[in-house]
Structure formats: C-alpha cells, structure tokens
C-alpha positions as CSV (number, residue, x, y, z in Angstrom):
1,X,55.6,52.3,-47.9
2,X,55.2,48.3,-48.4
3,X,57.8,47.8,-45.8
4,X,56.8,50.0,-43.4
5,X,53.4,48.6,-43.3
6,X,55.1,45.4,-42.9
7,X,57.1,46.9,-40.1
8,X,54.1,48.2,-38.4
9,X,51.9,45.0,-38.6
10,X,55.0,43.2,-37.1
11,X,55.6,45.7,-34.3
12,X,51.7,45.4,-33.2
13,X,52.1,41.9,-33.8
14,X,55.0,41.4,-31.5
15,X,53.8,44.3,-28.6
16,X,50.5,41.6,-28.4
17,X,52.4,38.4,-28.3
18,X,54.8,40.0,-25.5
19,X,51.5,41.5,-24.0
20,X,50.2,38.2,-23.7
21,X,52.7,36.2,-22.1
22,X,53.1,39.0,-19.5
23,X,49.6,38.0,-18.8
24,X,49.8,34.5,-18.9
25,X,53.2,35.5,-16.3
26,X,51.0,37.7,-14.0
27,X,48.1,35.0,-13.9
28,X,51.0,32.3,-12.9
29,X,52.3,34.6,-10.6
30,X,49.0,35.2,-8.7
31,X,48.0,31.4,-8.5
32,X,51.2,30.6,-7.1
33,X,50.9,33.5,-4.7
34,X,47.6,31.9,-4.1
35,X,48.6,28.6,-3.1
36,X,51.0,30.1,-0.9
37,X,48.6,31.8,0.8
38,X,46.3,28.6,1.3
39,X,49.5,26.5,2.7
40,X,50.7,28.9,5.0
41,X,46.8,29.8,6.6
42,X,46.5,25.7,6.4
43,X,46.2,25.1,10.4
44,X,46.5,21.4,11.5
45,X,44.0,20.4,14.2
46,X,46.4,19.3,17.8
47,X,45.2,16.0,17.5
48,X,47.8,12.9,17.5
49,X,46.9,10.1,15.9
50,X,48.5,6.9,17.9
51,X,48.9,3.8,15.4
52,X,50.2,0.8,17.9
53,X,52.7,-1.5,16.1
54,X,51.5,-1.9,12.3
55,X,54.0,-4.1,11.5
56,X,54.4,-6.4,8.9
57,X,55.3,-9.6,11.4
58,X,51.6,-8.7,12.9
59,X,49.8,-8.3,9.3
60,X,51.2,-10.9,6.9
61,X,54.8,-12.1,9.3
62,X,55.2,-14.7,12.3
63,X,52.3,-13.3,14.4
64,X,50.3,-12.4,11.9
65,X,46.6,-11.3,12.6
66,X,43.6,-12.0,10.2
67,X,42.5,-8.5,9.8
68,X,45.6,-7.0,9.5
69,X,46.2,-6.3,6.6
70,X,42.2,-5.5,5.6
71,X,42.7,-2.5,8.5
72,X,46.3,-0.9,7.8
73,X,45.0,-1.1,4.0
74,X,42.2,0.5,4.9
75,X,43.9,3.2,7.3
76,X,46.6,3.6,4.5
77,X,43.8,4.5,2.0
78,X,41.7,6.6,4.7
79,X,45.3,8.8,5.4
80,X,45.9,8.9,1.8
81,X,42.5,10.2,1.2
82,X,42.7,13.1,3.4
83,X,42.1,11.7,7.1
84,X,45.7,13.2,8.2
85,X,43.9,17.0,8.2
86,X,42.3,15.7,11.4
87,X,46.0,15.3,13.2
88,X,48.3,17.4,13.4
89,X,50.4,14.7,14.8
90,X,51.1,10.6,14.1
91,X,53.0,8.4,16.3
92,X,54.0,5.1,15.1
93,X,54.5,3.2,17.4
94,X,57.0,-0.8,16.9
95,X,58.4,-4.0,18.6
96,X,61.8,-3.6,18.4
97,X,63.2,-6.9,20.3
98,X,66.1,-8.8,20.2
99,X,66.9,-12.0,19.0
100,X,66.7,-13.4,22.9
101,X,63.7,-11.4,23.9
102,X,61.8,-13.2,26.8
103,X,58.4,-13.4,25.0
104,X,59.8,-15.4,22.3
105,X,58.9,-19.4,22.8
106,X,63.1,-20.6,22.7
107,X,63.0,-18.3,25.9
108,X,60.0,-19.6,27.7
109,X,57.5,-17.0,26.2
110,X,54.1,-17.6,24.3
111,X,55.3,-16.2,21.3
112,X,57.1,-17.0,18.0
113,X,59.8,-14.6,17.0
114,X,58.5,-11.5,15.6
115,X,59.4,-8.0,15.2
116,X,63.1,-8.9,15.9
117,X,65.4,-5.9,15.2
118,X,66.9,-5.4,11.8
119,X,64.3,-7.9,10.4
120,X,62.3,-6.9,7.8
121,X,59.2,-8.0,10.0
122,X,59.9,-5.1,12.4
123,X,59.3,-2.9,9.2
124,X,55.9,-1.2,8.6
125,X,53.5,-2.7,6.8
126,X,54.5,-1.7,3.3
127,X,50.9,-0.2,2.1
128,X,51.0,2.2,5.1
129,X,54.6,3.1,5.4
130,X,54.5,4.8,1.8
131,X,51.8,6.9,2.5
132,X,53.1,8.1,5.7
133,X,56.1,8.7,3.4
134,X,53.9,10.5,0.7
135,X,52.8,13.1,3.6
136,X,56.4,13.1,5.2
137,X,57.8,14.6,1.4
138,X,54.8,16.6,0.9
139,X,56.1,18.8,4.3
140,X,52.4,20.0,4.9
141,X,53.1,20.7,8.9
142,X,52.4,17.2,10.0
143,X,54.8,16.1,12.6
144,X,55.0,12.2,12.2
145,X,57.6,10.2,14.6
146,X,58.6,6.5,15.3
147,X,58.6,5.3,18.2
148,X,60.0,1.6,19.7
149,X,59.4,-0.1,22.8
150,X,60.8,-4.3,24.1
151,X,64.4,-3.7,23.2
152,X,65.2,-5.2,26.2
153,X,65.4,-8.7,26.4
154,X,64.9,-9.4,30.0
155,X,61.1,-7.1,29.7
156,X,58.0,-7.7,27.9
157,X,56.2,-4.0,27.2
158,X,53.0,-4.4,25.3
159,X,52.5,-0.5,25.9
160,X,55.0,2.3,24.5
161,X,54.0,4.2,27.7
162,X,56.2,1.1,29.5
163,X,59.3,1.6,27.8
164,X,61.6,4.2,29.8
165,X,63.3,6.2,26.9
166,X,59.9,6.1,24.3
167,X,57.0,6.3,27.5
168,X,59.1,9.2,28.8
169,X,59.3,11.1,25.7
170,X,55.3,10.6,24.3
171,X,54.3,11.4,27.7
172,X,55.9,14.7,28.3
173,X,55.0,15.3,24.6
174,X,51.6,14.8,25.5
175,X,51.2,17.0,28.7
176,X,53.2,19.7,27.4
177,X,50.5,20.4,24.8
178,X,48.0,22.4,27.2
179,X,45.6,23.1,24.4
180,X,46.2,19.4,22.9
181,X,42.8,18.3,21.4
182,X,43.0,14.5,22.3
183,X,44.5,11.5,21.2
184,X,43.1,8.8,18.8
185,X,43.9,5.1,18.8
186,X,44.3,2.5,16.2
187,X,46.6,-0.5,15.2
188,X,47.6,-3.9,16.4
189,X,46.6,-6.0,18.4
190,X,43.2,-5.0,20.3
191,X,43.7,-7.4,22.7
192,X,47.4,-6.8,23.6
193,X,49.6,-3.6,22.6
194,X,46.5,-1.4,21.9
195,X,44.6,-2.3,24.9
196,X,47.8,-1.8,26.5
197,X,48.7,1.2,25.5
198,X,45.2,2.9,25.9
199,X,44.8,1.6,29.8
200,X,48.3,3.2,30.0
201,X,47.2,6.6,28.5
202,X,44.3,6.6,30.8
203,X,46.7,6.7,33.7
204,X,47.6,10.2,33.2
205,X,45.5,11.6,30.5
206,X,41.4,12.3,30.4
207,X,39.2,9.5,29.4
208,X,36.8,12.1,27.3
209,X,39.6,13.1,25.1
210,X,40.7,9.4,24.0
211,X,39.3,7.6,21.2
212,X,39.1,4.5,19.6
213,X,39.4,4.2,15.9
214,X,37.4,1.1,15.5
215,X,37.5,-0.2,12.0
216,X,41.1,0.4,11.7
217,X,42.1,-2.6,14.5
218,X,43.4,-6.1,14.3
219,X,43.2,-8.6,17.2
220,X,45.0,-11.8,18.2
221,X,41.6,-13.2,19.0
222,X,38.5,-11.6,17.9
223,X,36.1,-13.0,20.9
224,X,38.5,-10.8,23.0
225,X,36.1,-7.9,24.6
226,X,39.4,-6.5,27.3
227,X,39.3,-3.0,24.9
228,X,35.7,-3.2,24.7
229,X,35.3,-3.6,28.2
230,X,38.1,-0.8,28.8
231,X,35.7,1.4,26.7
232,X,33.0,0.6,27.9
233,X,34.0,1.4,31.6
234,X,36.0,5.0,31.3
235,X,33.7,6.4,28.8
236,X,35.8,6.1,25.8
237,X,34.2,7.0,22.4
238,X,34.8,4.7,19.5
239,X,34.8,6.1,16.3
240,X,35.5,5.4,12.4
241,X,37.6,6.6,9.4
C-alpha cells in the first residue's frame, strides 16, 4: 500500500513537471513565433541615406577635418541608436585614388595624399564602419552598399555622380525607385565632395525630396557657405539626427 502511494505521488509528481515544461515549450514557441511575426511585417521606409566619403584620411588622416570625427561619432551613435529605421537604404560613398592621382601636391594638385587605395586611410572611419557592420549581420532588410569614385589618376571627381561606373549605377538605382521617398545627405567635406555630390543629385532628381543632415557634416573650412548657399537657393531642407 506504502509503495503504491509512493508510486502515485511520483506519477502526479512527474505528469506536473512534464506538464510544465510543455508550457514553458508552448510559451517559447509562441514568443518566437512572435518575433517572427514583428520581423517579417517590419517595413523599411524607401529612403537612402547618402554618407559622402567618411573616411579615416578626412577624420583623424592626411586631410583631416576638425569636426570629423565629433560628426561620424555622432552619426555612428545616431545609426546605432535606431536612426537606420528611417532608410531603407545607405550608400557609402569613398576616395579610392591612386598613388599618382592628379589632386595630390607631387602631381601639381592642392592636396596631400589621402584616401590612396589599399591604404588604411581609404578605410571608414573605424566608429562608424562597425556599426554599419552591426546592422549588415543583424540582416534586418537594410540594403547598405560601397560605393568609390577618383580611381583614375588623370580625373579629379569630388561627386560619386561623376565617376562613370559608380554615378551610373546610384543613378539608375535612384530613378528606378518610382515610389522612392527621397534621399538624405551627410558626410565629408561640406564644402567639397558633399556640396558636390548634392548639386550633382539636383541635376536629375527633385529639390523637395533632398535633404541635408546638418549636424552630421565636416568641412575643409567652416566660413564656407557654397552648401548653404546651394540650400538656400533650390529649397533644400536641412535637418538633424
């Protein structure tokens, strides 16, 4: 009689430890079936976010700027932080030149070497390429690319729009989006490759659907006003992260 009791109390026992972990298993199964849910009815805004040549030669290299690394910092951090919902695209966009390129000074240029190809100051700048990493493993639909433009030594192009292969390919991807949002701006320098690049976009693109990310921009010289002016003329809004 003793061990049947036992028996009994050990039966009951084990019929609610089993009935709990099929419980525990079923509550499991429904959060994951819940965060499934959430990332696959997770729709990205068609927005691309442009970020012009954060590089390290232009934030702490050869050319760099004095707010470069305060704004790629403080992008990094605003991308990190959740600002890449608002894009369901990033182009990055780099100085790729050879050793000879015809900016340089040795080759009667204005500049110092910079950016030169398979240097690490052609490399993003550190803080921001690992959270554009981050959000390239996390796969959460965002489409980021690389782009490069003055791989040619005999050319200068301060714009990615005036590189054949790169200009060709962001352009068409661009147009071909007929329910495409707009494009944001940001990066380095205000007053060369950004100002550049958004006087180039206007060419073929609607002023009212370009912006100007403001507080994420380094300049060669800050008394420069050419972007503000640009701005200022078109109707292009400026706003911040």
């Amino acid at each position: 009689m003793k061990k049947n009791l036992i028996g009994a109390i050990v039966l009951v026992a084990a019929l609610a430890f089993a009935g709990c972990n099929n419980k525990k298993q079923k509550e499991e199964e429904t959060k994951e079936k819940a965060i499934e849910t959430v990332t696959e009815e997770t729709k990205l805004p068609n927005r691309l976010l442009l970020i012009v040549d954060p590089q390290i030669d232009f934030t702490t290299g050869s050319l760099a700027t004095k707010k470069g690394p305060e704004s790629m910092d403080y992008l990094a951090k605003t991308l990190a932080d959740g600002a890449w919902k608002n894009y369901g695209w990033i182009i990055v966009t780099q100085d790729a030149h050879p050793k000879n390129h015809c900016s340089f000074v040795e080759q009667g240029g204005v500049f110092p070497p910079h950016c030169v190809q398979g240097t690490e100051g052609m490399e993003v700048y550190p803080t921001l390429q690992k959270v554009l990493d981050d959000l390239m493993q996390k796969n959460m639909g965002l489409n980021i690319h690389y782009m490069q433009k003055g791989d040619l030594a005999d050319k200068e192009e301060f714009s990615i729009f005036q590189n054949e292969r790169s200009g060709e390919k962001l352009r068409r991807t661009i147009e071909e989006f007929e329910h495409f949002e707009g494009v944001d701006i940001c990066g380095i320098a205000t007053d060369y490759c950004v100002y550049e690049t958004t006087k180039d976009l206007l060419a073929f693109y609607p002023a009212k659907q370009i912006r100007i990310v403001t507080n994420c921009l380094a300049a060669v010289d800050d008394n420069d006003t050419k972007l503000a002016d640009l701005m200022k003329a078109n109707g292009i809004q400026g706003v911040e992260f």
